[in-house]
C-alpha positions in Angstrom: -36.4 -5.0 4.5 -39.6 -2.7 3.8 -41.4 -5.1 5.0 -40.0 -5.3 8.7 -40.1 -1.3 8.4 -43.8 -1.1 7.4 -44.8 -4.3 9.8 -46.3 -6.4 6.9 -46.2 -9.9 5.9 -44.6 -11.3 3.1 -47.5 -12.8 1.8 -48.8 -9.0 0.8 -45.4 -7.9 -1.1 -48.0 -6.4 -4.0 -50.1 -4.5 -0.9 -47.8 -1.0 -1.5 -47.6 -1.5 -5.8 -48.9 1.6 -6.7 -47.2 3.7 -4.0 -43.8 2.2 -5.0 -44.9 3.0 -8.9 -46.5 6.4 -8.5 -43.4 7.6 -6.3 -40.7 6.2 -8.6 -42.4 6.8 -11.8 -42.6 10.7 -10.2 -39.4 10.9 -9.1 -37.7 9.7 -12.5 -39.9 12.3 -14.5 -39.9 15.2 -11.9 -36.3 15.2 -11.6 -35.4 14.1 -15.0 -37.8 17.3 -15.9 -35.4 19.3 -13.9 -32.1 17.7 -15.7 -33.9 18.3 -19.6 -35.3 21.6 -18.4 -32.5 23.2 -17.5 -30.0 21.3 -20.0 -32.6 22.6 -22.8 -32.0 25.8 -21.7 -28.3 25.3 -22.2 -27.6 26.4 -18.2 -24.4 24.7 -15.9 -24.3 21.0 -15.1 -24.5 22.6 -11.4 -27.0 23.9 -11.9 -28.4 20.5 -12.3 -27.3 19.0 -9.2 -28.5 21.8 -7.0 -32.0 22.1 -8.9 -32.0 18.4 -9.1 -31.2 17.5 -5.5 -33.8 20.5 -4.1 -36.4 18.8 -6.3 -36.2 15.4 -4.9 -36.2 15.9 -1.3 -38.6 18.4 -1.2 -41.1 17.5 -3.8 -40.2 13.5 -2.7 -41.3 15.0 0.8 -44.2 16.3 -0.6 -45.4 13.5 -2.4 -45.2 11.6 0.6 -46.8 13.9 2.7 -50.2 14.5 -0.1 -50.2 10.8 -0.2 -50.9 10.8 3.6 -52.9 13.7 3.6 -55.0 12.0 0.8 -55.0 8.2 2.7 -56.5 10.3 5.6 -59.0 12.4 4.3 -60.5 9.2 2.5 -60.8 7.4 5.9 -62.0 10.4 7.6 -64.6 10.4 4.8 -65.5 7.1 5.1 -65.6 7.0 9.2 -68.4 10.4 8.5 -70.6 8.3 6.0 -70.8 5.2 8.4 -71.0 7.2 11.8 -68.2 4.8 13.5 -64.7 3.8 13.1 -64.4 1.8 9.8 -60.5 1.3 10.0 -58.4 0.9 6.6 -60.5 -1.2 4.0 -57.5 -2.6 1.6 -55.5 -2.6 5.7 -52.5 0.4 4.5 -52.2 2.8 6.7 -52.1 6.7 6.1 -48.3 6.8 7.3 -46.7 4.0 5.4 -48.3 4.8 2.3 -46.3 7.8 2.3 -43.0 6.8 3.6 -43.6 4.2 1.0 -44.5 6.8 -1.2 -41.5 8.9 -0.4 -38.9 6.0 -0.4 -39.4 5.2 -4.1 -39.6 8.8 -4.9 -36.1 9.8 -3.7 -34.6 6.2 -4.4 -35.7 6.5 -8.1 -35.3 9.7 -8.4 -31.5 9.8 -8.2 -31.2 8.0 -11.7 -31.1 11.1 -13.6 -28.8 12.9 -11.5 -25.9 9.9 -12.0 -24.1 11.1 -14.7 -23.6 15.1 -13.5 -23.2 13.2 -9.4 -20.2 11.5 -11.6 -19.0 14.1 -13.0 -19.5 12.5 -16.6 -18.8 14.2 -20.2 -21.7 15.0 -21.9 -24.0 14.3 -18.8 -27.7 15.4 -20.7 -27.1 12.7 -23.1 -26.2 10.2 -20.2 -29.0 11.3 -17.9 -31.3 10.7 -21.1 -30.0 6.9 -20.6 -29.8 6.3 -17.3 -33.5 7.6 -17.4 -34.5 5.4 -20.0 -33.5 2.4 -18.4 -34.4 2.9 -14.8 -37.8 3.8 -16.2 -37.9 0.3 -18.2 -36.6 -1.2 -15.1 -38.8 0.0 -12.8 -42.1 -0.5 -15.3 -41.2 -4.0 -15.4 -40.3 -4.2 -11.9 -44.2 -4.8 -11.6 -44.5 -7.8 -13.4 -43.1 -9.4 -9.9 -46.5 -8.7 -8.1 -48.7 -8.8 -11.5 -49.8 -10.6 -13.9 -48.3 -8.9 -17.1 -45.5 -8.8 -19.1 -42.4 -7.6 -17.3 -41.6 -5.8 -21.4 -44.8 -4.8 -21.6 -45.0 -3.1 -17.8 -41.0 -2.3 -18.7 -42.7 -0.2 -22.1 -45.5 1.2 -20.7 -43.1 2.9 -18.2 -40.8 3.8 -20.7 -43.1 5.4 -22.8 -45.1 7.5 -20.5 -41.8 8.9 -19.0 -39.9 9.4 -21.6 -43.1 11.6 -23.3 -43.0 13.5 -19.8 -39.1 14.4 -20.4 -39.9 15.1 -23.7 -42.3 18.1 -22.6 -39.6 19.3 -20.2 -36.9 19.2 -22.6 -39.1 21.1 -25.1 -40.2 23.9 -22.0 -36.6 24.4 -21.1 -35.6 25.0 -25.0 -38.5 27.4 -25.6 -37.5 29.3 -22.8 -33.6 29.3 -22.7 -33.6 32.6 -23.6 -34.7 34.1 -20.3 -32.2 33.1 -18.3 
């Protein structure tokens, strides 16, 4: 299906890898950074879901966006030092890299929100799991265009997120007391 939507042959399925990484991997730690933080500062699960929905759209939004405004700058760049049109050298363009960008943002992004979006007892500790998994998921999600080790992509994910949460978690419980 993102193929027909971004126009490209199946035959490059790896061609958006490290938008579909970058934006998921971002959107599990940004919005599990909003479930720790505001669970280690011991605030209202609804708080969660508002903080938690208002960070994925609009920092999923401005992922995308950066990632355009980043693709272009580095053609516009490029164009400059050669004096003509040079066109797209790896063939992405400027626009799907950041819906691309922005899909796997808000798509992954949801996985911490699941247990308060349920309504779940003891949602932190749920969130903490659902987390852990979709970022093991999603790290060896990669092994299907790479070479590696779909538990060694799976645990390279894991690790570097769940150390991200960590420093959310321990932000929010240092500064509980100001709210």
């Amino acid at each position: 299906m993102l193929e027909q939507l971004l126009g490209d042959d199946v035959d490059d399925s790896g061609k958006y890898l490290a938008e579909v990484i970058y934006g998921a991997n971002d959107g599990i730690v940004t919005t599990f950074a909003v479930v720790a933080g505001v669970a280690g500062a011991a605030l209202s699960p609804s708080i969660v879901l508002i903080l938690g929905a208002a960070n994925l759209f609009a920092d999923g939004f401005s992922m995308g966006m950066s990632n355009y405004l980043s693709r272009r700058s580095e053609e516009d760049y490029q164009e400059a030092r050669r004096g003509a049109a040079s066109g797209n050298a790896d063939g992405k363009d400027a626009w799907k890299t950041a819906l691309v960008t922005f899909l796997a943002f808000v798509v992954a992004g949801w996985a911490p929100l699941i247990p308060y979006i349920l309504g779940l007892p003891d949602g932190f500790r749920l969130s903490v799991v659902v987390t852990g998994i979709t970022f093991f998921l999603v790290g060896a999600s990669r092994s299907l265009v790479t070479d590696r080790r779909w538990w060694r992509n799976g645990a390279e994910m894991f690790v570097v997120g769940m150390a991200a949460a960590t420093v959310a978690f321990v932000v929010g419980d240092l500064l509980k007391g100001l709210a």
